[in-house]
N, C-alpha and C positions, 0 to 999 in steps of 0.2 A: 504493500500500500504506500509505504515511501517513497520506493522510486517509483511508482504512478503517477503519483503527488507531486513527485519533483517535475518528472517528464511535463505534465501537465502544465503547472506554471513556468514552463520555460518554453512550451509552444505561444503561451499565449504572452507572453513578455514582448515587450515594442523593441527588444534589441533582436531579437529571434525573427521577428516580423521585415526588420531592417536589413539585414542580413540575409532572409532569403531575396528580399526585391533585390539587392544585390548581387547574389550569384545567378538572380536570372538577368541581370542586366547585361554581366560581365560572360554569362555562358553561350546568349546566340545574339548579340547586340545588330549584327549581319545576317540573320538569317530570318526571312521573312516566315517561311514555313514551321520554324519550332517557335516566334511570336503567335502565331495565329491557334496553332491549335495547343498551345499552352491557355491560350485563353477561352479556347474550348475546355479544358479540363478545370477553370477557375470555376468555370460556370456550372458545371457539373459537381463539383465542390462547395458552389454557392445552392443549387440541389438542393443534396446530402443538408448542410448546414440547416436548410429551413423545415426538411421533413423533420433532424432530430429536435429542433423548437417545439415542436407540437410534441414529439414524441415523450419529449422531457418534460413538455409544461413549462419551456424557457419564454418568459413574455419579454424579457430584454433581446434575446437572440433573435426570438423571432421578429419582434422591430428592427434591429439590424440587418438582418437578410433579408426584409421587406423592401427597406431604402437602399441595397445595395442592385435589388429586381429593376426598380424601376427605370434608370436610365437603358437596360436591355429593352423594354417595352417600347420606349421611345425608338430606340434603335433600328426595331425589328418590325417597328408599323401596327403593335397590337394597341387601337387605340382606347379601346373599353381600359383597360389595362392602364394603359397612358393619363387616362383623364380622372381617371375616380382614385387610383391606388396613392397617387401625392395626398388628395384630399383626405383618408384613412390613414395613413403616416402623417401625414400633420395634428389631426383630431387625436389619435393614439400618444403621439409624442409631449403633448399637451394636457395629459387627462391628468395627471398630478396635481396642475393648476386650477384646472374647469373641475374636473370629479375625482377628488383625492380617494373617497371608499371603493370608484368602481376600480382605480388605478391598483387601486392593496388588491381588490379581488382577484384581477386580470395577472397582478403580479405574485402572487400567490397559486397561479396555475390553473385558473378556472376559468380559461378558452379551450381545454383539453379536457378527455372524460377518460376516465379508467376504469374501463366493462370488467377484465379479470383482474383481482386483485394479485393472481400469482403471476401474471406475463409481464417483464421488466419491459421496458421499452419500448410499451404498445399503447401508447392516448394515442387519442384521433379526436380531431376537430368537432367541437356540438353539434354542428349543421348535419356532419357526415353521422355522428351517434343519432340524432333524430331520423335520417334516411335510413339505418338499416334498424329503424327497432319501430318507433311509432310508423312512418309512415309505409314502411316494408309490411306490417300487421297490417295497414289499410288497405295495402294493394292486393295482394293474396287471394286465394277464393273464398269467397263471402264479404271483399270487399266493398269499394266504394261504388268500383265497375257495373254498369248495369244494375244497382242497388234501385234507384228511385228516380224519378223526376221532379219530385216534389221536393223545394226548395230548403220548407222546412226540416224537412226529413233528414234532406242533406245537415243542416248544419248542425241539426241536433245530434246524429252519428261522428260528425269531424268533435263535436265538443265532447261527444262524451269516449272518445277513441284509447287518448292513452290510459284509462280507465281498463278498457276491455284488451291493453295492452299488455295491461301489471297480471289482469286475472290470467292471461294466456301464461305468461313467467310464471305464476304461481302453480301453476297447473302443470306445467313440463319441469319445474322444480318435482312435484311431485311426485312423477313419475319416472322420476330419475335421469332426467335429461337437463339439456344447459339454458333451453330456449334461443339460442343464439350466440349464449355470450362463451369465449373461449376457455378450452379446458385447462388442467393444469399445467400441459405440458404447450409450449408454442409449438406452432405446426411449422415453423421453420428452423426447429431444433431436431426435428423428428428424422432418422436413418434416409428414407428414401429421398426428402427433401434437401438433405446434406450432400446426399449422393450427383441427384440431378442439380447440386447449384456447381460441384466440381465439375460434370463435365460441361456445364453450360461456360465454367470459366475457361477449362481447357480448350473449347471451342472455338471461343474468343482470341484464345492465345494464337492459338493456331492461324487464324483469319489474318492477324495483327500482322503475323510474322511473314505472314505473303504477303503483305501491301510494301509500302514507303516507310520507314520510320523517319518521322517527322523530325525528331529531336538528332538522328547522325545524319544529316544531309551535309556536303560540305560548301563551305559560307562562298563557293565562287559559283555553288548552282543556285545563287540567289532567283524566287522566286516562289509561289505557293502552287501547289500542283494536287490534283485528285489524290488520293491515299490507294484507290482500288485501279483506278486505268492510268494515272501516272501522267493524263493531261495537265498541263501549266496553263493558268486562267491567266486573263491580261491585266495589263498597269493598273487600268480602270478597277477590276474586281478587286485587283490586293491593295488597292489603295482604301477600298470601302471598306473589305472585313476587317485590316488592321485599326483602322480608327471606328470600328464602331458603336466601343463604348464611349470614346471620345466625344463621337457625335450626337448619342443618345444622352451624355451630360448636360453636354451644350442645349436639349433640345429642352431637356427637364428643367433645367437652370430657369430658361425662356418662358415657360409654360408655368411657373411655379412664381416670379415674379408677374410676368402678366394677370396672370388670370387669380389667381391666391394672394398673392401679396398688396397687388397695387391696384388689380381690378379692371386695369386699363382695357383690357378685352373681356369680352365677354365668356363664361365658364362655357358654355354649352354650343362658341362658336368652333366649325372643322378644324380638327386637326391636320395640319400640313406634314403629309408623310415623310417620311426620307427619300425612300424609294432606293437604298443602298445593294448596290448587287452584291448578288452573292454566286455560289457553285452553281445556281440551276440558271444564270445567266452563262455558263457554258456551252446550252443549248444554244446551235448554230441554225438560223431560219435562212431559205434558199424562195426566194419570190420566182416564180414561172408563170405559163397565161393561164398555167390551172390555177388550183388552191393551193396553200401556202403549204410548206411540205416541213415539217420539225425533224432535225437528225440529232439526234443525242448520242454523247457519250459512244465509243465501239465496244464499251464495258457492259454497257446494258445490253445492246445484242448479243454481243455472245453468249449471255446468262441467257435470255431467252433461246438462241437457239440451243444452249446443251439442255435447258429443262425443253424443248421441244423433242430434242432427238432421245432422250431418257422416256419419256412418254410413250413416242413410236416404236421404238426399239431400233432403231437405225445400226446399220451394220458398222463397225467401227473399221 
């Protein structure tokens, strides 16, 4: 538990944090293709980080990897995402001042529900707890489906729902069952699920190791290229995906003074996309007096045709 403890407060120390931005400055500062998809792997890290928030019941973490989502949103053109998730991070960020009790609740781990009290590292979000218990009991047979027309009828059944919720749990209590919620053991500790996640990794590995490794490319084949067909995208695309958390700050910055802070625009006016390209601007279009004709990728056909000629049986 000591050196856990230590380990721990040395990942999270700001000399530790210094130091890695560091050797990845000094490790590919020339190399376009291990910038990019290192920052693929941030993201995937940034993930990881917000699922274990909810998992742990971290309401500080999970504010942090909320704020650190959002310029990706801007980035990537999801704008629902864009427009409302500042406003939720700034309302959250603030609840200390505005609603000190809801702020102790919220920090205190009660955005997250824990169904089995023996499985470590399983909350799940209240929205998702009310989707698989109350309103999963509504859907079912005998639910809401084809129940009535009558208005009343309806909403007297939605009110008195989680009522005929608890009695269902009381009753699969009874009869020796879980009613839904998980047993003692996680199902992802269990022999055959340990088994299938080894080879799902070996799999991986394997995949990995036929493509490009991103990270040993040598700094005079500058440029960012497919990982599976080994096409090199042009100036234009790696100029977008290298800056595009860059550019999703700038858009958030923009968007969070305007329309949040100072009001100058109106909240509910379009958002102006980016429109940054990415790998599936690789797609090369050929104008003729027919219809437009799309060639992708020679990586995609020939997956289509080996799953073609495995179907057929083609003579080899």
């Amino acid at each position: 538990r000591e050196n856990k403890a230590t380990h721990t407060s040395i990942l999270q120390s700001t000399a530790f944090s210094e130091v890695a931005k560091s050797f990845l400055a000094i490790s590919f500062p020339e190399n376009p293709m291990a910038q990019f998809w290192w920052s693929y792997v941030e993201m995937v890290w940034l993930l990881l980080r917000y699922i274990r928030a909810t998992r742990q019941a971290s309401w500080n973490l999970h504010l942090e990897t909320t704020k650190e989502m959002i310029p990706w949103f801007f980035a990537l053109d999801r704008q629902n995402y864009s427009r409302y998730l500042p406003v939720y991070y700034d309302e959250m960020s603030r609840l200390p001042q505005s609603n000190p009790a809801a702020a102790k609740v919220l920090s205190g781990g009660a955005f997250a529900v824990q169904r089995s009290p023996s499985s470590k590292f399983a909350k799940v979000p209240v929205d998702l707890t009310i989707e698989q218990t109350i309103n999963r009991d509504s859907k079912t047979r005998g639910g809401i489906i084809g129940m009535s027309l009558n208005p009343g009828a309806v909403q007297r059944w939605l009110l008195t729902c989680h009522e005929r919720a608890a009695m269902v749990n009381v009753c699969c209590q009874m009869a020796g069952g879980t009613s839904g919620v998980a047993t003692l053991r996680h199902k992802e500790s269990s022999h055959p699920r340990i088994q299938r996640d080894e080879r799902d990794v070996v799999s991986v590995v394997a995949s990995l190791d036929s493509m490009l490794n991103p990270f040993s490319m040598p700094d005079d084949d500058a440029g960012i290229a497919h990982l599976a067909s080994g096409i090199s995208v042009t100036g234009e695309v790696q100029q977008d995906l290298l800056a595009a958390r860059a550019r999703g700050e700038g858009a958030y910055r923009e968007f969070r003074e305007s329309r949040l802070l100072s009001r100058e625009v109106d909240f509910f006016a379009p958002i102006h996309k980016l429109k940054l390209k990415t790998f599936q601007s690789l797609t090369n279009r050929l104008s003729s007096k027919g219809p437009q004709v799309s060639l992708k990728t020679s990586y995609d056909l020939f997956s289509r045709l080996a799953i073609l000629a495995q179907n057929r049986a083609f003579n080899r």
